[in-house]
C-alpha positions in Angstrom: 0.0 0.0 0.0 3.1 2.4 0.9 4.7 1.9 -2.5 1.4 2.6 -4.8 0.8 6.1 -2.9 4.3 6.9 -3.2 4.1 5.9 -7.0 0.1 7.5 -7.0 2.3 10.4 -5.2 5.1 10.9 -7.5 2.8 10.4 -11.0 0.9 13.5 -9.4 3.6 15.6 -8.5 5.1 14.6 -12.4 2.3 15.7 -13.9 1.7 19.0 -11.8 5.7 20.1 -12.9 4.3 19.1 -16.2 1.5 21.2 -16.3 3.4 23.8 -14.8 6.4 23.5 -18.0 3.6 23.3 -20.7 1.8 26.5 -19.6 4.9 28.9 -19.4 6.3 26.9 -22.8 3.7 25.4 -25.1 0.0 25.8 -24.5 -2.2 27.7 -21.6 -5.8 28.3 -22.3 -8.1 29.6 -19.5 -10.6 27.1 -20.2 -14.2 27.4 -21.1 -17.5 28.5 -20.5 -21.3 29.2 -21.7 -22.1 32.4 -22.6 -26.1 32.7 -23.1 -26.2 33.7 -26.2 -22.4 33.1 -27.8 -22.6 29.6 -27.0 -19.3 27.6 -25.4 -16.5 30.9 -25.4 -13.3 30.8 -23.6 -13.2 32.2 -20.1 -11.5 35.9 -19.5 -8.0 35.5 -18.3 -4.5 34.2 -20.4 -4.2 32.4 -23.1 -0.5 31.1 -24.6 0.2 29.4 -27.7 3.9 27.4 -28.5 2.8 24.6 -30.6 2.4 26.4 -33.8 3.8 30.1 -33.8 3.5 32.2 -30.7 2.0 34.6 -28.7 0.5 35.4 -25.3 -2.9 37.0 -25.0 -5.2 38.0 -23.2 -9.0 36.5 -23.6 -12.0 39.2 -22.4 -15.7 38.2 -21.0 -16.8 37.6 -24.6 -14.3 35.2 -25.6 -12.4 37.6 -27.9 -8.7 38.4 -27.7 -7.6 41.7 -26.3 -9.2 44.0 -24.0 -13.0 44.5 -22.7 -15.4 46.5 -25.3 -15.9 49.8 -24.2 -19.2 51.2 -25.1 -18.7 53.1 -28.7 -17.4 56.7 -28.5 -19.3 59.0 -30.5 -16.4 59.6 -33.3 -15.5 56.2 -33.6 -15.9 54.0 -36.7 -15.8 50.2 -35.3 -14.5 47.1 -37.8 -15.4 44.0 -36.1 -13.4 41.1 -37.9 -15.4 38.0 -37.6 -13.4 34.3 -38.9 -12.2 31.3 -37.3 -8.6 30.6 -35.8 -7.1 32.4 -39.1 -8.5 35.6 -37.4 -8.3 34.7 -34.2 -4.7 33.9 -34.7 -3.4 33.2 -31.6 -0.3 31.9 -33.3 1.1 35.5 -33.7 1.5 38.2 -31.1 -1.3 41.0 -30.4 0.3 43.5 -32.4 0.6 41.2 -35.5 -2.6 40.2 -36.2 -4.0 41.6 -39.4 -7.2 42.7 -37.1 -4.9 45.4 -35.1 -2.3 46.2 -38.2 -5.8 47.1 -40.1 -6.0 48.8 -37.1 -3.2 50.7 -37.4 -2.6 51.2 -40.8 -6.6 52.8 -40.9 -5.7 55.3 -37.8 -2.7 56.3 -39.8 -4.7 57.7 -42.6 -7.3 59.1 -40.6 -5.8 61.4 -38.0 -9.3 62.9 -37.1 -11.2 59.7 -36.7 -11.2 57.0 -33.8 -10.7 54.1 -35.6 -10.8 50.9 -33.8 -11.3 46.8 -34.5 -11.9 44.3 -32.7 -10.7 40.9 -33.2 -14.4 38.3 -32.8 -12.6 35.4 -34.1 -13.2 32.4 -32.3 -11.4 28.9 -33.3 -13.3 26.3 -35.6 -16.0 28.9 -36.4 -17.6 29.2 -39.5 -19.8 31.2 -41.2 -23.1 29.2 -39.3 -21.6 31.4 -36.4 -21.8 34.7 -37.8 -24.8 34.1 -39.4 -26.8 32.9 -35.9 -24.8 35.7 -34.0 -25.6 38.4 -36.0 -28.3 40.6 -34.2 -26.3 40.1 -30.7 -23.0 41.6 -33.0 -25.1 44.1 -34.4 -26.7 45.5 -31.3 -23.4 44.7 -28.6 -20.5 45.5 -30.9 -22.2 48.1 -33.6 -19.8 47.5 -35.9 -20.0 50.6 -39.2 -17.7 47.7 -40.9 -18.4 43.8 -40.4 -15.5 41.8 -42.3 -16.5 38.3 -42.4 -13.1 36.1 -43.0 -14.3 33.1 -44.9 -11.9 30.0 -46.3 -12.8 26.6 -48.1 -12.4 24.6 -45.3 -15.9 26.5 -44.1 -18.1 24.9 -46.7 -16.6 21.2 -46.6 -16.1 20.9 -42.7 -16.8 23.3 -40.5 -20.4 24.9 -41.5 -21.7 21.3 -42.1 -20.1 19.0 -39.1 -22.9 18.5 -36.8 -21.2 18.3 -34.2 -20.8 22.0 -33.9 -22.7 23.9 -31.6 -23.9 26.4 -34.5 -23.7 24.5 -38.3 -26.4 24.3 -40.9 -28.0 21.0 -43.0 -29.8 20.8 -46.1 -33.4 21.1 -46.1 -35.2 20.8 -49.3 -33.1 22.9 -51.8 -32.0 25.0 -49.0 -30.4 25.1 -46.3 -31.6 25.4 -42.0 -29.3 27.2 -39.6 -28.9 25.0 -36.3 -27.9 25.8 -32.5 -27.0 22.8 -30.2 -28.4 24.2 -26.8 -26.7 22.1 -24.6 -22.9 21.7 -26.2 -20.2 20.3 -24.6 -16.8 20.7 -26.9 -15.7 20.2 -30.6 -12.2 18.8 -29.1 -11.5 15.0 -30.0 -10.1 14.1 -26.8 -13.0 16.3 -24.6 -15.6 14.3 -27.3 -14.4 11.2 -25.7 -14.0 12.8 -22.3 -17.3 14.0 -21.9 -19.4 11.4 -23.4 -17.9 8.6 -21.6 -16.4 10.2 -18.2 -18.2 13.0 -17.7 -17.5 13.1 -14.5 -13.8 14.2 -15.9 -14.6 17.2 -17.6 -12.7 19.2 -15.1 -9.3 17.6 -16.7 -9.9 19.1 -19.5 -8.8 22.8 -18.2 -5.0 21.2 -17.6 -2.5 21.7 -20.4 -1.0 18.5 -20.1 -4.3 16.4 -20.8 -4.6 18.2 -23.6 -1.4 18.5 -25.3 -0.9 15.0 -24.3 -4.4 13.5 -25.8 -3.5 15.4 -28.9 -0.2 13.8 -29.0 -2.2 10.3 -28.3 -3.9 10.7 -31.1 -1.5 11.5 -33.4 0.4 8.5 -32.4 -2.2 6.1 -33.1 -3.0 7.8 -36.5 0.4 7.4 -37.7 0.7 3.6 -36.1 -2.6 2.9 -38.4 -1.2 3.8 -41.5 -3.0 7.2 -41.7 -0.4 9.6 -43.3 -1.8 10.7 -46.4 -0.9 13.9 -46.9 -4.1 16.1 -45.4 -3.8 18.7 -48.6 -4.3 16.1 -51.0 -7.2 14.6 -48.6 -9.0 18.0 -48.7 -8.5 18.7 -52.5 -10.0 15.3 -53.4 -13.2 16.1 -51.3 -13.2 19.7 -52.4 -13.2 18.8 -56.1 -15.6 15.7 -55.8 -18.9 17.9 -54.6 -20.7 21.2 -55.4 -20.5 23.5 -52.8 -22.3 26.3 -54.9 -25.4 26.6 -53.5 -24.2 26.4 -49.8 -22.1 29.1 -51.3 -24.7 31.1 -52.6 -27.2 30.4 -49.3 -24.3 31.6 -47.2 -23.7 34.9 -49.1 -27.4 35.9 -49.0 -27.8 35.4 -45.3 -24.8 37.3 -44.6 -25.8 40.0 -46.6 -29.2 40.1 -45.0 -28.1 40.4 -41.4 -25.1 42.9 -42.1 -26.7 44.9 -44.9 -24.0 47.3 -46.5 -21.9 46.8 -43.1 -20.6 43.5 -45.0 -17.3 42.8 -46.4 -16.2 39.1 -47.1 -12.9 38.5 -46.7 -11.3 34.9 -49.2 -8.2 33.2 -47.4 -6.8 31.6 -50.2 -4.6 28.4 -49.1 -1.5 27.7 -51.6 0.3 25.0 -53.0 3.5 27.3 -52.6 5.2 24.2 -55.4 2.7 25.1 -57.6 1.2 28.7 -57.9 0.1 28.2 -61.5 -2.9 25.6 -59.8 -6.1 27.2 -60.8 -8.1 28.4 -58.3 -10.4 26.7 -55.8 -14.2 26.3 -56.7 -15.5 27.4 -54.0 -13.2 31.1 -54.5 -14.8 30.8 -57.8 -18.1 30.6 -56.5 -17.8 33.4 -54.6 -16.4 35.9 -56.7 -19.6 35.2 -58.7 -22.3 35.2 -56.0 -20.5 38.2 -54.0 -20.8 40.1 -57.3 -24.5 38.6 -58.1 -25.6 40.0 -54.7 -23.8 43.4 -55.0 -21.7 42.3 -51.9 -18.1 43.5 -50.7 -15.4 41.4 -51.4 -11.7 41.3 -50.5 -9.8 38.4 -52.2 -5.9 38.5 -51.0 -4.8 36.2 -53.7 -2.4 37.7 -56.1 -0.8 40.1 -53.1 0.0 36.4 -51.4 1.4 35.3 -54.8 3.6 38.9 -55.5 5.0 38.4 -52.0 6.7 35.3 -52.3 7.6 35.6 -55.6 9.3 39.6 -54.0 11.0 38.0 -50.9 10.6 34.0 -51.3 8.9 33.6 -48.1 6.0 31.4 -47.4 3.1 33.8 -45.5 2.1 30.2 -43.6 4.2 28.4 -41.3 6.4 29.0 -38.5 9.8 28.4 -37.6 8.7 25.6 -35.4 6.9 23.8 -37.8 6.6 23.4 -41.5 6.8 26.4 -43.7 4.0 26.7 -46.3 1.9 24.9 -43.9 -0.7 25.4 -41.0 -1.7 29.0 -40.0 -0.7 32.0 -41.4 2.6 33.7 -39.8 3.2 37.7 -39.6 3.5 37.9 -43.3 0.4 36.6 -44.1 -1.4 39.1 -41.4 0.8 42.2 -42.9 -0.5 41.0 -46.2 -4.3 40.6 -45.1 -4.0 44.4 -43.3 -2.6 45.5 -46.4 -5.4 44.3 -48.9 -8.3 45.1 -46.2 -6.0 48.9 -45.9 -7.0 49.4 -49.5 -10.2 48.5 -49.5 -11.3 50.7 -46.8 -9.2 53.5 -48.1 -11.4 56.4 -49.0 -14.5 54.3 -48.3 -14.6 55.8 -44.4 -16.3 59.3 -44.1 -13.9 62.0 -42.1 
């Protein structure tokens, strides 16, 4: 009995210098909680990211990253920048995110104008969010600008997986927003966690159950022969379907809940072996259906391309993992600011 509470002893203490290590040096989130309207948000407090990129933040009441919204000033113009981890980015620090560059690039070229954005992305969100959100945005945030940040991954995964709190299905030749009331998490290891042990869900706020599930899992993925390359996965199931009328559904309720405020923002991915590989469908798509519905569109594209062909640096990637791959890094964000810089140039009233 002595031996397995010193061994029961020492695994706990192990683990507690663990979590400890992988806080200060890899990941930290301050877990999660249920906001009435916004669904499952993280809690206010610290959040830091090592694993891909870096940075250390800080998470407000309503989930976002940076500071608490102030109540709008009476000379300010407000951009709120709605998109998934791309725009939530907490693989770059706070002063690199294309959200506060726009930022700062905007207050830059209007001296006499209180120009401010505010960063509402949220990770694995997809436009089934901002759609179902829209009237809280509207009425808490009062955004004079709304930029939506939309990718392809939004149509084949994310806005369809229903096992997201807020997705949509096909009904009929349309589609039906949906809400999951009573959500737990849209981790793999807390899916497991919370279905089977829920009893365990307080685990779930440590670092080192986390980090160390996801490293369970890639383990056993790699051990059962699943390596092929996830790029190649996702262009075979991109090219294999029509995602046009999700598309075009998507871009009409956007429009209808942000009227003129509106302004879809394309993240291209790229093959950076290949940049004469034509464009995606679904970026086809919506250059059509964003012009169709008289809608504003920002498509980074070519400015990604003239980039790395200028300084022969990938805009994804970090130095701690592979370059051309994963998130986008500080170029990608400078380049984002840039081409959302233009657009609102001239377009916001002195």
């Amino acid at each position: 009995m002595k031996v397995i509470i010193k061994s029961l002893l020492g695994m706990i203490c192990a683990l507690l210098l663990w979590e400890v290590i992988l806080e200060n040096t890899l990941e930290h989130s301050p877990g999660f909680t249920h906001h009435p309207i916004l669904g499952r948000i993280n809690k206010p407090g610290i959040a830091m990211e090592a694993v891909e990129g870096f940075s250390r933040t800080r998470i407000n009441s309503l989930g976002m990253r940076g500071g608490e919204i102030l109540p709008k000033a009476k000379n300010e113009y407000r951009i709120l920048c709605l998109g998934d981890s791309y725009t939530k980015a907490l693989h770059v620090s706070d002063d690199r995110t294309f959200a506060e560059l726009l930022q700062k690039k905007l207050r830059s070229l209007y001296k006499s104008k209180l120009i401010n954005t505010i960063n509402g992305g949220r990770d694995g969100a997809s436009p089934a969010y901002y759609i179902q959100l829209a009237s809280f945005y509207n009425s808490t945030i009062q955004p004079d600008a709304v930029v939506v940040e939309i990718n392809d991954v939004d149509f084949v995964d994310f806005m369809v997986d229903q096992k997201k709190q807020f997705h949509v299905v096909k009904e009929n030749n349309t589609f039906k927003p949906v809400y999951i009331k009573n959500f737990s998490s849209d981790n793999a290891l807390s899916k497991v966690i919370l279905n089977k042990f829920p009893q365990l869900s307080f685990l779930l706020e440590y670092s080192v159950v986390r980090v160390g599930g996801e490293n369970l899992r890639k383990s056993f993925a790699t051990k059962e022969g699943n390596t092929e390359n996830p790029n190649q996965k996702f262009k075979k199931v991109l090219e294999s379907q029509n995602y046009q009328p999700l598309v075009d559904w998507t871009v009409q309720q956007l429009k209808n809940k942000y009227k003129e405020k509106l302004v879809i923002l394309y993240l291209p991915f790229f093959d950076y072996q290949n940049f004469n590989a034509r464009e995606s469908p679904i970026e086809n798509s919506l250059k059509a259906i964003t012009k169709k519905y008289e809608v504003n569109f920002v498509d980074p594209r070519q400015d990604f391309i003239e980039s790395y062909q200028l300084h022969h640096q990938p805009a994804y990637g970090f130095n701690n993992t592979t370059p051309g791959i994963g998130h986008m890094n500080e170029i990608g964000h400078e380049i984002i600011a840039d081409s959302l810089a233009d657009f609102f140039k001239e377009r916001i009233a002195e």
